[in-house]
C-alpha positions as CSV (number, residue, x, y, z in Angstrom):
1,X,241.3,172.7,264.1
2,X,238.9,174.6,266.6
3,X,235.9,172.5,265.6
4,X,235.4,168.8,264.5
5,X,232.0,169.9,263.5
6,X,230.6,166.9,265.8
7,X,232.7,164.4,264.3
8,X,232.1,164.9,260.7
9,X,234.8,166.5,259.3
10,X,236.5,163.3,260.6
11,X,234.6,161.7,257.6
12,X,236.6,163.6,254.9
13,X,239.7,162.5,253.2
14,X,242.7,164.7,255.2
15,X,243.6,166.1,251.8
16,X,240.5,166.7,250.5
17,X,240.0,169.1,254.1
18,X,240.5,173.0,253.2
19,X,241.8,174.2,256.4
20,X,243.1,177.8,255.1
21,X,240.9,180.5,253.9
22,X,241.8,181.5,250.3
23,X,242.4,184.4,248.8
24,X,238.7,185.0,247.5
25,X,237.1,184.2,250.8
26,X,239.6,187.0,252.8
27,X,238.8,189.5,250.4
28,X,235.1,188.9,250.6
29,X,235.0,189.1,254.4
30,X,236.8,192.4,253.9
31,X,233.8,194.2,252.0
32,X,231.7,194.7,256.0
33,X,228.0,195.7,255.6
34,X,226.2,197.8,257.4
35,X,223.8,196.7,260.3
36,X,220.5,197.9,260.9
37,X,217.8,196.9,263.6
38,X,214.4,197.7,263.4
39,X,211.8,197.6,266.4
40,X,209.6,194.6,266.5
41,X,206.9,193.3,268.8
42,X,208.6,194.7,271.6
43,X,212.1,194.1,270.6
44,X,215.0,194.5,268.2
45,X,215.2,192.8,264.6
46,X,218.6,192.8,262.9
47,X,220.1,192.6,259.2
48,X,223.2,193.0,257.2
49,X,223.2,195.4,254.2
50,X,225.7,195.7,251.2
51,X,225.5,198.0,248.4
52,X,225.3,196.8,245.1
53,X,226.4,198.9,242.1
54,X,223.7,201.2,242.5
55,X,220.6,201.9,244.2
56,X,218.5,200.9,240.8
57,X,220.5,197.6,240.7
58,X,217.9,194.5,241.2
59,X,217.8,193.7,244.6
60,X,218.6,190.0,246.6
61,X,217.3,189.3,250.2
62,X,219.0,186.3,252.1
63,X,217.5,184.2,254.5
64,X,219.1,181.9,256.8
65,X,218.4,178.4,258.4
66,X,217.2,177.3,261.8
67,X,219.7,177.9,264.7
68,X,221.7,179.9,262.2
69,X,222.4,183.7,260.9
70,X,223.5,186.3,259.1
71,X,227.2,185.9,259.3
72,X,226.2,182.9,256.7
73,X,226.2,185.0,253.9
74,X,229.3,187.0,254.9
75,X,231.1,185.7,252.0
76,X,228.1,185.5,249.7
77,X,226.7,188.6,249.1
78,X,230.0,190.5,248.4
79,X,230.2,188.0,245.3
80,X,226.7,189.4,244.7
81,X,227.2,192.9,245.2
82,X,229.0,193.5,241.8
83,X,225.6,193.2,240.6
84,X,222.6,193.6,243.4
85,X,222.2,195.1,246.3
86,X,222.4,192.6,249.2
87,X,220.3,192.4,252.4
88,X,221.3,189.4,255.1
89,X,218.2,188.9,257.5
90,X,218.3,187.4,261.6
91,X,215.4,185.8,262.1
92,X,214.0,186.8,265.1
93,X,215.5,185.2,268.5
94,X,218.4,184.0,266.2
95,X,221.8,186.2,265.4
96,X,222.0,189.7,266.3
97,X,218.3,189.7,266.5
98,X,216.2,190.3,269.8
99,X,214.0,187.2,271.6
100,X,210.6,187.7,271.7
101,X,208.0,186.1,273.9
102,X,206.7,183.8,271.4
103,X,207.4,182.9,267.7
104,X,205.4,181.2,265.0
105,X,206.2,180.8,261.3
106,X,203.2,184.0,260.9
107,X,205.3,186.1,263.2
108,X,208.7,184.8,261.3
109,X,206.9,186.3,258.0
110,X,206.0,189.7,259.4
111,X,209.5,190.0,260.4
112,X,210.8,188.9,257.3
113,X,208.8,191.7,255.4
114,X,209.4,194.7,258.5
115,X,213.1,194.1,257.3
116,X,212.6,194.6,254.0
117,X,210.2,197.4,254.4
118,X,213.3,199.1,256.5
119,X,215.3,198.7,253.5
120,X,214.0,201.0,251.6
121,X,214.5,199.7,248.0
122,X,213.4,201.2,244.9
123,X,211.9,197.8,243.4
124,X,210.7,194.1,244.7
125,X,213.4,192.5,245.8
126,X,214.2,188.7,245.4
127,X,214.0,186.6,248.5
128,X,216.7,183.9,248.6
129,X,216.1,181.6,251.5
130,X,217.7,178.3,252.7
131,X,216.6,175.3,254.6
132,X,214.1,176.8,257.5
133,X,214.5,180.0,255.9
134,X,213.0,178.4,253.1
135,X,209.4,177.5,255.7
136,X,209.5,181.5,256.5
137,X,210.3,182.5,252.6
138,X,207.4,180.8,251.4
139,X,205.1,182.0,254.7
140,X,206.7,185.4,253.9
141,X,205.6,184.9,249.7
142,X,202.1,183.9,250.8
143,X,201.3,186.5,253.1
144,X,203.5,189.2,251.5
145,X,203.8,188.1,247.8
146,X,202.8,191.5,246.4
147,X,206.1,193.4,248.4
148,X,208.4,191.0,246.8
149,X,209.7,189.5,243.2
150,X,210.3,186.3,243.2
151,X,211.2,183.5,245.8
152,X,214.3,180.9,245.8
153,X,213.8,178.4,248.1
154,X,217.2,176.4,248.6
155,X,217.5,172.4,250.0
156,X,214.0,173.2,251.6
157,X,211.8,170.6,250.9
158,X,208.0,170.7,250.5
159,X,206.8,167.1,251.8
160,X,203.4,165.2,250.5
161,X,200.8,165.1,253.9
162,X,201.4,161.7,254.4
163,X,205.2,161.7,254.8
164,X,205.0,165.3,256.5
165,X,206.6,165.7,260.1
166,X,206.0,168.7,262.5
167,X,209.5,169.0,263.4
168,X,208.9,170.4,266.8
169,X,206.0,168.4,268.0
170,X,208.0,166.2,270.4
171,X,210.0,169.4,272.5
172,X,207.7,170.3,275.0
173,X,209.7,173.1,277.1
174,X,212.2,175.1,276.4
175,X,215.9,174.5,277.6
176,X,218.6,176.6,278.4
177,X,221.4,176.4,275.8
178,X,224.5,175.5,277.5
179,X,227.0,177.7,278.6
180,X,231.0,176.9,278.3
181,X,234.1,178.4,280.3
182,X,236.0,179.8,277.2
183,X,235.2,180.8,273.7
184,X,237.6,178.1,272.6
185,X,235.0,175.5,274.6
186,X,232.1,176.8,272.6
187,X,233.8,177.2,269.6
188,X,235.1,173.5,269.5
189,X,231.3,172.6,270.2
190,X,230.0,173.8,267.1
191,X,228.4,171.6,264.6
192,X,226.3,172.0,261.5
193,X,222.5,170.9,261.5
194,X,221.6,168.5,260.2
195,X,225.0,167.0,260.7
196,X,227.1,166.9,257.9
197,X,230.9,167.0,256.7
198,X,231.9,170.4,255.0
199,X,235.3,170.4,253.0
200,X,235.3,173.9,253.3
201,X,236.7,173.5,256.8
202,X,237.7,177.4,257.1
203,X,234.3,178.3,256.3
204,X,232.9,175.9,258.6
205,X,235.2,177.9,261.6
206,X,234.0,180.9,260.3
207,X,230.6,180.2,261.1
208,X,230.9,178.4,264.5
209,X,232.7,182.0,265.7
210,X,229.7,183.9,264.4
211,X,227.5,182.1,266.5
212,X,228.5,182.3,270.3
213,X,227.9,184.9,272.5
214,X,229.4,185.4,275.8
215,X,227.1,186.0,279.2
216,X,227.8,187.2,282.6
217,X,226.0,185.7,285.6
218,X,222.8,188.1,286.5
219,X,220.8,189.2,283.8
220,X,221.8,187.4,280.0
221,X,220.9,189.8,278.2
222,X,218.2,188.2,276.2
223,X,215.8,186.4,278.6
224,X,215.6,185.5,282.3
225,X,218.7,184.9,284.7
226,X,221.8,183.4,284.0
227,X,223.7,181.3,287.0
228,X,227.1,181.3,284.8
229,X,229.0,183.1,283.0
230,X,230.6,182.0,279.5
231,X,230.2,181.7,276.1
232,X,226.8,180.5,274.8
233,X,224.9,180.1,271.5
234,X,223.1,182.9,270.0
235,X,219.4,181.2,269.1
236,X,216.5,181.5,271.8
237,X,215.6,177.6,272.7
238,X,212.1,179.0,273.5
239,X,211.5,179.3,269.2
240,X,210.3,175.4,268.9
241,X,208.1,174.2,271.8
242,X,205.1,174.4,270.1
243,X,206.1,175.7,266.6
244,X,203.9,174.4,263.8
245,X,205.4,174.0,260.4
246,X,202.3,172.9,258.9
247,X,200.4,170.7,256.8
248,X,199.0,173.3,254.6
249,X,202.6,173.9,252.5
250,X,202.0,171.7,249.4
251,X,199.0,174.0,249.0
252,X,200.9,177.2,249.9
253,X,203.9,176.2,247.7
254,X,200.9,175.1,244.7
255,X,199.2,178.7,244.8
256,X,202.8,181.3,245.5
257,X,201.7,184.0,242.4
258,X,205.3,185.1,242.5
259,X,208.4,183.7,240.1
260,X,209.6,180.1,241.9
261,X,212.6,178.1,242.1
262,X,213.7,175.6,244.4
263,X,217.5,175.0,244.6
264,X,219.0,171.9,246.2
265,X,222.2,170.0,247.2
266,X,223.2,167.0,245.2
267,X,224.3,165.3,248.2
268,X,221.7,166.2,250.6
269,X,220.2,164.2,253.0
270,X,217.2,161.8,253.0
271,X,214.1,161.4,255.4
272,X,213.2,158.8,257.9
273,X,209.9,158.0,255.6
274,X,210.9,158.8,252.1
275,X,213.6,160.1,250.2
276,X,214.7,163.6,249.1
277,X,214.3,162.1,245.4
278,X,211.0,161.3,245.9
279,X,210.1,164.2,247.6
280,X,211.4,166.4,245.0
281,X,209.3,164.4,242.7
282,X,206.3,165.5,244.5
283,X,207.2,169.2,244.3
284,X,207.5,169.2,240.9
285,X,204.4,167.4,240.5
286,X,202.7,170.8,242.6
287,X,204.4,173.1,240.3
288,X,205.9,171.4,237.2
289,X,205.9,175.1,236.2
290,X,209.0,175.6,238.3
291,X,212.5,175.0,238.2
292,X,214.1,172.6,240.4
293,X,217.7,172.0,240.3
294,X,220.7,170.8,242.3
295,X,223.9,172.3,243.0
296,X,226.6,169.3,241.8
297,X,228.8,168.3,245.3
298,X,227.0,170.4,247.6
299,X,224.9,168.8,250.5
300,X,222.1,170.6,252.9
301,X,224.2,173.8,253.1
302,X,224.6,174.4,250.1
303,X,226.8,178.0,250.8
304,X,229.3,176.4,252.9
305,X,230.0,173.1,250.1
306,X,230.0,175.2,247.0
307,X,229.5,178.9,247.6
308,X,231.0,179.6,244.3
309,X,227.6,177.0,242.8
310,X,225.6,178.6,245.4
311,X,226.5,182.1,243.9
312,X,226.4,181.1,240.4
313,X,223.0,179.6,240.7
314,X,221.6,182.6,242.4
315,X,223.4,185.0,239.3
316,X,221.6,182.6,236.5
317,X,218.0,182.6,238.0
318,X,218.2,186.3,238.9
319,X,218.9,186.8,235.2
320,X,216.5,184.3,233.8
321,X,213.7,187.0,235.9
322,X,215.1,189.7,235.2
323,X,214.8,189.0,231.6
324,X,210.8,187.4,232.1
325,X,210.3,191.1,233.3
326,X,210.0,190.0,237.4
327,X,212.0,192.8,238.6
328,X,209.4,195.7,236.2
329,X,206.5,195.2,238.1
């Protein structure tokens, strides 16, 4: 294995660890999309784009988590494109996208819609965003609701104000990511966050490959001066000093005008002061007018354990709004 993903895939039963890509996963990374980058606040923005059936097909948007990228959805959206047309955001300073000299979850929004302005579709789109992405979806549905047609929000969770936690409050500067001697170094590096085992160990690979980039000494190509040259990871470290999340969500997620669901893993991970049960509870109790389900066996990445359920659970609920009329307006 190139990755131990930090010691977790240790945690899985050998045969229960898929080490080989099958057949539907090869194929899928076989249908490439397009890239596109669009100028933003003084640098470069980036997404993936696969044509759906046609260019009247209802359209998906898919947003990624923090540290992460578009190469998430490499083998998700060609299981949507039967159907939809598929865009695969980078959030700024993450991916293929450009660092900018400062980020807030505001910025992270505006970026979100330039992306899907560039586009170009011929109705709303839906915006399907996981974990962090799920903070920016619903910044990007308050903001922006009008531009878009309904919002999925998937293992991101909406706390009450006495259990919430600013996430970034204790890093103070930023610090250089590390940089290793090989690709295989990085590579072997990699690890989900929040930790977690993955069965899906090709997929798990997959990803950790997608999110290096290699440096020379002089000028990084991103920010500043690099001493070494190697293989680093792709996210700018300067995105959290001082990035608020927010105590204002449970009223943002209360007053979103726009069809809302809010998709989680089965298995996903508790809090230090409460658990995900309980805070799920407390969503529900802000919109009981929404849907909130979990995806059977999956934990916090929910793509990587089940991207079949993922992709299934994405196919239902665009239905269920295509049929309320979300996709006429």
């Amino acid at each position: 294995m190139k990755t131990d993903n930090g010691g977790q895939q240790g945690l899985i039963p050998a045969h229960e660890l898929i080490l080989q890509a099958p057949t539907w996963f090869e194929k899928a990374i076989e249908n490439k999309p397009t890239d596109h980058f669009v100028a933003f606040r003084g640098s470069e923005i980036h997404y993936s784009a696969w044509q759906g059936p046609s260019a009247e097909a209802a359209n998906i948007v898919l947003l990624h988590g923090d540290g992460a990228h578009a190469h998430w959805f490499d083998f998700i959206a060609p299981l949507l494109t039967p159907y939809y047309n598929v865009i695969a955001l980078d959030m700024p300073g993450m991916g293929e996208s450009g660092w900018l000299q400062s980020y807030s979850r505001e910025i992270m929004a505006e970026a979100m819609i330039t992306m899907i302005r560039d586009a170009g579709f011929t109705s709303k789109p839906a915006f399907i965003a996981h974990s962090f992405g799920g903070l920016v979806g619903l910044l990007t549905a308050h903001h922006y609701g009008d531009e878009l047609a309904a919002l999925m929000i998937c293992d991101f969770h909406v706390k009450s104000p006495e259990t919430h936690h600013e996430w970034y409050a204790d890093i103070k500067q930023a610090r250089p990511t590390r940089v290793y001697a090989s690709r295989d170094e990085a590579e072997a590096r990699f690890r989900l966050a929040p930790e977690q085992p993955c069965e899906n160990h090709f997929i798990v690979e997959y990803i950790g490959a997608h999110s290096i980039r290699q440096i020379e000494i002089g000028e990084n190509g991103r920010r500043g001066h690099s001493d070494e040259a190697g293989w680093t990871w792709k996210f700018d470290p300067a995105i959290y000093p001082g990035f608020v999340v927010g105590t204002d969500l449970p009223e943002i997620y209360r007053t979103i005008d726009i069809p809302l669901t809010a998709m989680f893993g089965a298995d996903s991970h508790n809090f230090d002061a409460v658990t995900r049960t309980d805070v799920i509870a407390h969503m529900r109790s802000l919109r009981p007018d929404v849907p909130h389900f979990d995806v059977a066996g999956a934990r916090h990445h929910i793509m990587l354990d089940r991207p079949h359920g993922f992709v299934a659970s994405v196919i239902t609920q665009m239905e269920n709004w295509r049929a309320g009329g979300a996709f006429d307006k």
